[in-house]
C-alpha positions as CSV (number, residue, x, y, z in Angstrom):
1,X,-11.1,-7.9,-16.1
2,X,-12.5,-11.1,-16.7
3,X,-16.0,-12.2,-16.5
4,X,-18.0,-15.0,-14.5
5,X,-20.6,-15.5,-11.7
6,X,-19.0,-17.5,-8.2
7,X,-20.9,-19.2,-5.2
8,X,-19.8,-17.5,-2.4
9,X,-21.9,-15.1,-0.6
10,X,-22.2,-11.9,-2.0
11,X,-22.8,-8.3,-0.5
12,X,-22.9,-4.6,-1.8
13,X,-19.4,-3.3,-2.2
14,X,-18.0,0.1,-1.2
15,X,-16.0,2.7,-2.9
16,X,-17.3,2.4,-6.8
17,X,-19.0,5.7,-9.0
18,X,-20.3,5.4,-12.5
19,X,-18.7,6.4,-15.5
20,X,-20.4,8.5,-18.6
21,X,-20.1,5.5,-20.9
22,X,-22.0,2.8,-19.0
23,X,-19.2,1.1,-16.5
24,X,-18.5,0.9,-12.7
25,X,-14.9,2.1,-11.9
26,X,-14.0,0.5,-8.6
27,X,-12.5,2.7,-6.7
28,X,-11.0,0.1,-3.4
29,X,-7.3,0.5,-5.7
30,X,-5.5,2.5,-7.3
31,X,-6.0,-0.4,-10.1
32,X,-9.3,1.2,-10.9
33,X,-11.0,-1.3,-12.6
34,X,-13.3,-0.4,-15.0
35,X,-16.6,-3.0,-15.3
36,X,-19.5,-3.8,-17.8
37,X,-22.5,-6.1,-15.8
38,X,-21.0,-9.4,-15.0
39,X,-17.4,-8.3,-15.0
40,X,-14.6,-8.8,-12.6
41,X,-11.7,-6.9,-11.4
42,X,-8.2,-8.2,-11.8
43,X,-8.5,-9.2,-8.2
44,X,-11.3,-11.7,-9.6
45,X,-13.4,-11.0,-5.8
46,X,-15.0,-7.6,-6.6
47,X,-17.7,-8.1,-9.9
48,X,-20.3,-5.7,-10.9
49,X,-24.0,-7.2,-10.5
50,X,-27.0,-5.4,-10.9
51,X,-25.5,-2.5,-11.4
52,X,-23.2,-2.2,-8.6
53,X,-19.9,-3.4,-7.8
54,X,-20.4,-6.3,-5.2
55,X,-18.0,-8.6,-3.2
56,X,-18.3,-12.4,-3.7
57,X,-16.6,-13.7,-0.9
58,X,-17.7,-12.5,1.8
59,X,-17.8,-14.9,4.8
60,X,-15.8,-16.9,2.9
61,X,-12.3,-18.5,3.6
62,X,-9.5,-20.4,2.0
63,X,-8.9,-21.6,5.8
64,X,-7.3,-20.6,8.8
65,X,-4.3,-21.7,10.9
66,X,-3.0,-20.5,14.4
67,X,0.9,-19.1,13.6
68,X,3.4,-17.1,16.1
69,X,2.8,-13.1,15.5
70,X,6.2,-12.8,14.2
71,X,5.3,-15.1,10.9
72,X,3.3,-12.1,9.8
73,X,5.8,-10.8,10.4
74,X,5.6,-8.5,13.3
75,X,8.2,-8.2,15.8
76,X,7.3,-4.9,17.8
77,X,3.6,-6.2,18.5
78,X,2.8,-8.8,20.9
79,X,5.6,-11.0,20.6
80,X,5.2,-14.4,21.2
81,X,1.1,-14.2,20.8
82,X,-0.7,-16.6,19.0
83,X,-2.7,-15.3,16.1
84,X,-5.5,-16.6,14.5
85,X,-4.4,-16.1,10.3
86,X,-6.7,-16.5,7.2
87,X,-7.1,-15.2,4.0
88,X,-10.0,-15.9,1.1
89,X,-8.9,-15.6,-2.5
90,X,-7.6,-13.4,-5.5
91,X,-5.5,-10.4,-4.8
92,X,-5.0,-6.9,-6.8
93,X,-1.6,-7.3,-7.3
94,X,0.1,-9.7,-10.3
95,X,3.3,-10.5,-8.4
96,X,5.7,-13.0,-10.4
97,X,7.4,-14.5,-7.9
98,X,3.9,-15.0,-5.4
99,X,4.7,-17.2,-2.5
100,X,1.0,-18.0,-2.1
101,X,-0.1,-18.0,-5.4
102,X,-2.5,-20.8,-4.9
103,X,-4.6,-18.5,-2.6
104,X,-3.8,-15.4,-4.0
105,X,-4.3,-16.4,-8.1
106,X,-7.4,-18.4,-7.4
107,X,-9.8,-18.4,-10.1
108,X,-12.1,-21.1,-8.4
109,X,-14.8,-19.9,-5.7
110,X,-14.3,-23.6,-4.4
111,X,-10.7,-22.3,-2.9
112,X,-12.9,-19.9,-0.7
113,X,-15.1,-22.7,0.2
114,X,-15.4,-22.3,4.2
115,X,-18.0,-20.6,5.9
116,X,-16.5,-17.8,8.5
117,X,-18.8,-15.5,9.8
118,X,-17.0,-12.4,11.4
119,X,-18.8,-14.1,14.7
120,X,-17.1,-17.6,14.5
121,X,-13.9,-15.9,13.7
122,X,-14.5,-14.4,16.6
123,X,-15.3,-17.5,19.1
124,X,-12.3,-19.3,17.4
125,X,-10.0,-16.7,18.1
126,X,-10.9,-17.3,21.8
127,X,-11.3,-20.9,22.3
128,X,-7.5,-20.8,21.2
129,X,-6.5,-18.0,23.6
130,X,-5.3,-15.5,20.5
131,X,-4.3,-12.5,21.0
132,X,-5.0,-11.1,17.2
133,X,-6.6,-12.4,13.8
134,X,-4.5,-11.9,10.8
135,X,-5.6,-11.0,6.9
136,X,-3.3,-12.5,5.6
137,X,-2.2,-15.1,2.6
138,X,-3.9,-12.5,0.4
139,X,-4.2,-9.0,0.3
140,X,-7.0,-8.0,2.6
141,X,-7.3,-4.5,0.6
142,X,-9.6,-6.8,-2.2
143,X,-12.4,-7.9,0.5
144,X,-12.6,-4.6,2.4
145,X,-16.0,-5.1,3.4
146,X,-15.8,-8.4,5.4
147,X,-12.4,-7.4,6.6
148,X,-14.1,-4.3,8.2
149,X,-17.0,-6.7,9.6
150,X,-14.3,-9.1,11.2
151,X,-12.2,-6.0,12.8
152,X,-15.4,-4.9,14.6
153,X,-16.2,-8.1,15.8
154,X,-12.9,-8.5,17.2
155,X,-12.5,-5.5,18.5
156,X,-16.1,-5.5,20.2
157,X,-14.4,-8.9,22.2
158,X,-11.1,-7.2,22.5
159,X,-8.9,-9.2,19.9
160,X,-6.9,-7.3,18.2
161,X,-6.4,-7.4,14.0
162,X,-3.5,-7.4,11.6
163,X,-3.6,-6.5,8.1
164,X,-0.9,-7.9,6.1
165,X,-0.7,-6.3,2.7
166,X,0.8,-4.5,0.0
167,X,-0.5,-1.3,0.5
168,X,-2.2,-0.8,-2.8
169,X,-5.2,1.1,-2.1
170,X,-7.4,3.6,-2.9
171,X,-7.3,7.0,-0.9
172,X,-10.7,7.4,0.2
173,X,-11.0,2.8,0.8
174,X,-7.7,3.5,2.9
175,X,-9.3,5.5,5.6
176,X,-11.8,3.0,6.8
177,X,-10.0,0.2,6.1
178,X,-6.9,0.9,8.4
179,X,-9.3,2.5,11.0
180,X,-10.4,-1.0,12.1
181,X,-6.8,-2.6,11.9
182,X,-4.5,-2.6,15.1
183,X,-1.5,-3.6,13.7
184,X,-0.5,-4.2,9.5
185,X,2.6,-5.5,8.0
186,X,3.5,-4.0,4.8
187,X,5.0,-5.7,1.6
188,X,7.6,-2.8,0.3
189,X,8.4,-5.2,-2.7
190,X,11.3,-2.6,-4.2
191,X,11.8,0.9,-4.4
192,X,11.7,1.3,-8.3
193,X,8.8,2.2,-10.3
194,X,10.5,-0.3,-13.0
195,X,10.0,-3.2,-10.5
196,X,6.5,-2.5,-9.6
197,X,6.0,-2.3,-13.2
198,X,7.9,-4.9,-14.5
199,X,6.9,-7.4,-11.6
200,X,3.6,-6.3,-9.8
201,X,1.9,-4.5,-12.4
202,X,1.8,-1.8,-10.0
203,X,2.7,1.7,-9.3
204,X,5.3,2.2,-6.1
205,X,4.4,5.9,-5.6
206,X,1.2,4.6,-4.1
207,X,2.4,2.2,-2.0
208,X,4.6,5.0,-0.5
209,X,1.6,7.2,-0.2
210,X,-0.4,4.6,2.0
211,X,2.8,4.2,4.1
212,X,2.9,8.1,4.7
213,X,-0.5,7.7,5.2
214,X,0.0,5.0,7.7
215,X,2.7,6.8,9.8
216,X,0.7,10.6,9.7
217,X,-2.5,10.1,10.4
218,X,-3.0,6.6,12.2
219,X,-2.4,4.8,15.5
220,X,-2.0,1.6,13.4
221,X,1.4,0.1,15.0
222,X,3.0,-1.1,11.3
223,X,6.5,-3.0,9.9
224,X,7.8,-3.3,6.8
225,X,8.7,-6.0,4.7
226,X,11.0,-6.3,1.6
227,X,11.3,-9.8,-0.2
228,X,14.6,-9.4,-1.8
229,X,15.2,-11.0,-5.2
230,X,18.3,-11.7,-7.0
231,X,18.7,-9.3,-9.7
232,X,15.5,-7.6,-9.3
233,X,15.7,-5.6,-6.5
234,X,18.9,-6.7,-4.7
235,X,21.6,-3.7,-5.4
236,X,23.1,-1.2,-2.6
237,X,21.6,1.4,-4.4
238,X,18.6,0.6,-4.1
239,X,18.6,-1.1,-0.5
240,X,20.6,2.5,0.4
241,X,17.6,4.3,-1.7
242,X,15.0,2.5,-0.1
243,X,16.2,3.1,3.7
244,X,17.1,6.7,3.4
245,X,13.3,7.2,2.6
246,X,11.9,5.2,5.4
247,X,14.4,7.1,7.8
248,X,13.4,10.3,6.0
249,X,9.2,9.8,5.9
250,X,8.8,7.5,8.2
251,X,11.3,7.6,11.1
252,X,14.2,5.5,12.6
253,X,11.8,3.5,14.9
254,X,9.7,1.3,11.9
255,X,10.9,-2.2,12.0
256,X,12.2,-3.2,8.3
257,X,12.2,-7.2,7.2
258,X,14.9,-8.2,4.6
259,X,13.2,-11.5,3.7
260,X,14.9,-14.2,1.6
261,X,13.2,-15.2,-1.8
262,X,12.8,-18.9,-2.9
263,X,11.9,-19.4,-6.5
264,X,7.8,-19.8,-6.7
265,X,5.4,-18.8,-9.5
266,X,6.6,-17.2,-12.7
267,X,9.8,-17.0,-11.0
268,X,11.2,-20.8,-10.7
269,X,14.7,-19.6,-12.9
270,X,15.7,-17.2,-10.3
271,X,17.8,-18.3,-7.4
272,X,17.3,-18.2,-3.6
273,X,18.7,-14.9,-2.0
274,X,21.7,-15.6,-0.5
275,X,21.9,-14.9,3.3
276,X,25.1,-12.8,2.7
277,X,23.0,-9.9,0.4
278,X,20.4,-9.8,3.2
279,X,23.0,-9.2,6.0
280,X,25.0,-6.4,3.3
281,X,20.9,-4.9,3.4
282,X,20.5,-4.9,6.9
283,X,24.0,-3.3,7.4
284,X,23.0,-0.3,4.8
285,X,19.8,0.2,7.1
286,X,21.3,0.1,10.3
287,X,24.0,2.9,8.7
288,X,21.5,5.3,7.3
289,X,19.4,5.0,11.3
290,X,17.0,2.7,11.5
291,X,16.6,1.1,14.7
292,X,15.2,-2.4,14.0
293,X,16.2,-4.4,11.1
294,X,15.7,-7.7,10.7
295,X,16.2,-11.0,8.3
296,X,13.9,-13.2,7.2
297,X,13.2,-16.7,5.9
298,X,17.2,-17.4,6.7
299,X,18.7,-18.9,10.2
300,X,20.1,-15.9,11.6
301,X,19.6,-16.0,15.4
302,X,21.5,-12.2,15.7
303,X,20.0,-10.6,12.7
304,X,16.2,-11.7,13.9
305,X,17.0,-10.3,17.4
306,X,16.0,-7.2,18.7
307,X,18.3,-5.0,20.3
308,X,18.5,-1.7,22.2
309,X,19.3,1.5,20.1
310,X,21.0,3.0,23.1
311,X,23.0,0.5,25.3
312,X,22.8,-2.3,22.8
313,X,21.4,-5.0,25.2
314,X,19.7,-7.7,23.2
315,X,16.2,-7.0,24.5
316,X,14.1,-10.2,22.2
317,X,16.0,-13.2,21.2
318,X,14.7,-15.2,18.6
319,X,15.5,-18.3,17.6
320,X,13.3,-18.8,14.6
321,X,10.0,-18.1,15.8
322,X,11.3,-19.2,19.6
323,X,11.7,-16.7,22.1
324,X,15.0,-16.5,24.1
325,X,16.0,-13.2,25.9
326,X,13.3,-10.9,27.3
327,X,15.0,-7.7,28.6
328,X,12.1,-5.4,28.4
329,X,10.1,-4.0,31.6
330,X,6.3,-4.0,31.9
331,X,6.6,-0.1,29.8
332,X,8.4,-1.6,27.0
333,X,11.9,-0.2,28.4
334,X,15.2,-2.0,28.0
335,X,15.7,-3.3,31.4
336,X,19.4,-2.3,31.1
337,X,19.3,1.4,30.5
338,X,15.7,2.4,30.6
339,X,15.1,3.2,27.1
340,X,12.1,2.6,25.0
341,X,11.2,0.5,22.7
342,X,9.3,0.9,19.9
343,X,6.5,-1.2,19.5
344,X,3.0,-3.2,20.9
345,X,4.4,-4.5,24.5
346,X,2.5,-6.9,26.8
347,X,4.1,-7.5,30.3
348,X,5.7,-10.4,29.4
349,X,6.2,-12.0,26.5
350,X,3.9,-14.9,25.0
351,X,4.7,-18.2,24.7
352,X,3.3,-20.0,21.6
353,X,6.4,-20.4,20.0
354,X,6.9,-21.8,16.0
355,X,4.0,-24.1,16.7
356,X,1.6,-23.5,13.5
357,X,-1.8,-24.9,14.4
358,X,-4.7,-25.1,11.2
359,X,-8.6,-25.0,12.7
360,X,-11.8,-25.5,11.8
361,X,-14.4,-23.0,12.7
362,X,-17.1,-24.7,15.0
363,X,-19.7,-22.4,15.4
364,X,-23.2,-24.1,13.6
365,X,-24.5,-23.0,10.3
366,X,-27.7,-21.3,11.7
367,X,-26.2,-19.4,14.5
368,X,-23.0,-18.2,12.3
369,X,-25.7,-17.3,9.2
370,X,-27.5,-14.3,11.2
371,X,-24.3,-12.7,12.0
372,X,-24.2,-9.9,8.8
C-alpha cells in the first residue's frame, strides 16, 4: 500500500469490511488490501478516508479516443463500430511487460486530470455516432463505482459498454460489475500460476474463476486475449494447456487472441514475439476445437479473419482493423451454408475502419457537475 491524499473527486467505495485490528480490507480484488486511514491500495485509486475505503477518481479521465471495436479487441461484437475508449489511472495488477504503463502505473492524480461525468460520456458517445464506450487502458475492476455509473448512463441512451480487463476481481464486486457490461475482453496473460506470480503478482486460479463465472451465469458476450511473450509463456505446452481448458469450461465458440508482445516496461531485454509462434498457437487451438482464433499486433490478413466452422467460408475479412468480406446474414448466419455464428451481429457491418479519433468531452462544467 502506499499512502497519500489526490485531487480527483472522491466518492464512498463498495465492497470493503473491517478487520479486528483497526484496518479496512478492500474486498473489489482478490488482492485484498489491507488499509490504515490515509492508505492506498496497490491499485493507488481506492484509499481509506474517514474510515471507509473511497475512490479518488471518480469522474475522472486520462482521456478518451474514438478506436474500431476490434482494437479492444473484439471481433464477435459489432464489427466495424466505432467505440468511444477511456481509462483513468492505476491498475491492480503489477504487470512487467505493461503496454500502457503510463496510464496504468500512474502515481500522479494529474494523469486523471479530465472531467467526465457518466452524462458527458454519454453525449460524446452520441455526437460521434458510437455504438459502445470502452474501459479500457486500465483495468476497469479498480474504479468499479464510476464504471457502474457510466454503464447505466449508457445503457439508459442505449450505448452499449465494454470492459476490458484482467479479470482479477473479487466474488461478490464481480456480480455487479459485469451486470452493467455488454460486452468485456479478457487478458488471459498465461496459464501458470508461476507466471502470474512471477510477472503479475497475481494468482491465475482467479482469473479462471471470473471467466467461469463469465460464461455460467452471464449474458456478457466476452473474448479472450493472450499477449504471448518469449520465454515466459510461449511453449506448446502451455498454449496446448491453455486451449484444452477454454474448450473444456468454456466452449468451442469463445474467440481467443494470440497477440504479439513488443518489449515495454520492466521488459525492454525481451524480444518481439515472432509471428511464426503466434501462428504454431493458433494452430494448437484450432486442433484442440475452438472455433475462432485469432492473431494480434502482427500483419496477418488470414489469421485475423473470421471464418465458418462448418463450410469454411471466410465470413469477416480484416485487413488490419479494415473490413473486407461480409458473408453473414441479418441472424448472424454464414450466408453460404446457414450456420451460425457466434457473436454480437448488426445487419451489416460498420464502417469506421482503423481511423483512431482522440476527443474532448464538451458538455459545460455546471451541467456535467449535477450528474452523480
Amino acid at each position: 500500500m502506499t499512502s497519500g491524499q489526490g485531487n480527483s473527486d472522491v466518492v464512498p467505495g463498495r465492497y470493503w469490511h473491517h478487520l479486528d485490528d483497526g484496518r479496512i480490507q478492500c474486498d473489489v480484488c482478490p488482492r485484498y488490501c489491507k488499509l490504515g486511514e490515509g492508505q492506498r491500495g496497490l491499485c493507488f485509486v481506492r484509499a481509506r478516508q474517514n474510515d471507509q475505503v473511497v475512490l479518488t477518481t471518480w469522474g475522472r479521465s486520462s482521456g478518451f479516443c474514438i478506436d474500431p471495436v476490434e482494437k479492444k479487441p473484439l471481433n464477435h461484437f459489432l464489427p466495424g463500430s466505432p467505440v468511444l475508449s477511456f481509462g483513468t489511472a492505476g491498475c491492480n495488477l503489477t504487470c512487467k511487460f505493461c503496454q500502457n504503463h503510463e496510464i496504468s502505473k500512474a502515481r500522479q492524480m494529474d494523469a486523471v486530470g479530465s472531467l467526465a461525468t457518466p452524462d458527458m460520456i454519454v453525449q460524446t458517445a452520441q455526437q460521434w455516432g458510437c455504438s459502445a464506450v470502452a474501459f479500457t487502458y486500465n483495468d476497469p475492476v479498480i474504479f468499479l463505482e464510476y464504471a457502474v455509473d457510466v454503464a447505466k448512463a449508457c445503457r439508459a441512451a442505449g450505448i452499449k459498454t465494454i470492459a476490458v480487463t484482467a479479470g482479477y476481481i473479487g466474488r461478490e464486486a464481480r456480480v455487479e460489475f459485469f451486470r452493467h457490461m455488454d460486452a468485456a475482453n479478457v487478458d488471459l496473460k498465461g496459464f501458470t500460476e508461476a507466471f502470474y506470480h512471477k510477472l503479475c503478482s497475481a494468482h491465475l486460479e482467479d482469473v479462471l474463476e471470473t471467466l467461469v463465472y463469465l460464461k455460467r451465469e452471464t449474458g456478457v458476450w466476452f473474448e479472450l486475449t493472450n499477449l504471448v511473450i518469449p520465454g515466459e509463456n510461449d511453449g506448446d505446452d502451455e498454449f496446448d494447456a491453455m486451449t484444452r481448458w477454454i474448450m473444456d469450461h468454456l466452449g468451442p465458440d469463445v474467440p481467443l487472441h494470440f497477440s504479439a508482445f513488443h518489449p515495454d516496461w520492466k521488459m525492454m531485454d525481451t524480444p518481439r514475439t515472432p509471428a511464426a509462434t503466434l501462428g504454431r498457437a493458433r494452430d494448437i487451438a484450432l486442433k484442440n476445437g475452438l472455433r475462432y482464433v485469432y492473431v494480434g499486433n502482427v500483419h496477418d490478413h488470414a489469421a485475423s479473419s473470421t471464418y465458418c466452422h462448418h463450410c469454411h467460408t471466410r465470413l469477416i475479412g480484416r485487413d488490419w482493423y479494415e473490413l473486407s468480406d461480409w458473408k453473414l446474414d441479418e441472424q448472424g448466419n454464414c450466408t453460404e451454408c446457414g450456420t451460425a455464428c457466434a457473436g454480437v451481429f448488426a445487419s451489416q457491418p460498420g464502417q469506421w475502419g482503423r481511423k483512431r479519433q482522440p476527443v474532448r468531452l464538451q458538455a459545460s462544467r455546471n451541467v456535467a457537475g449535477n450528474q452523480r
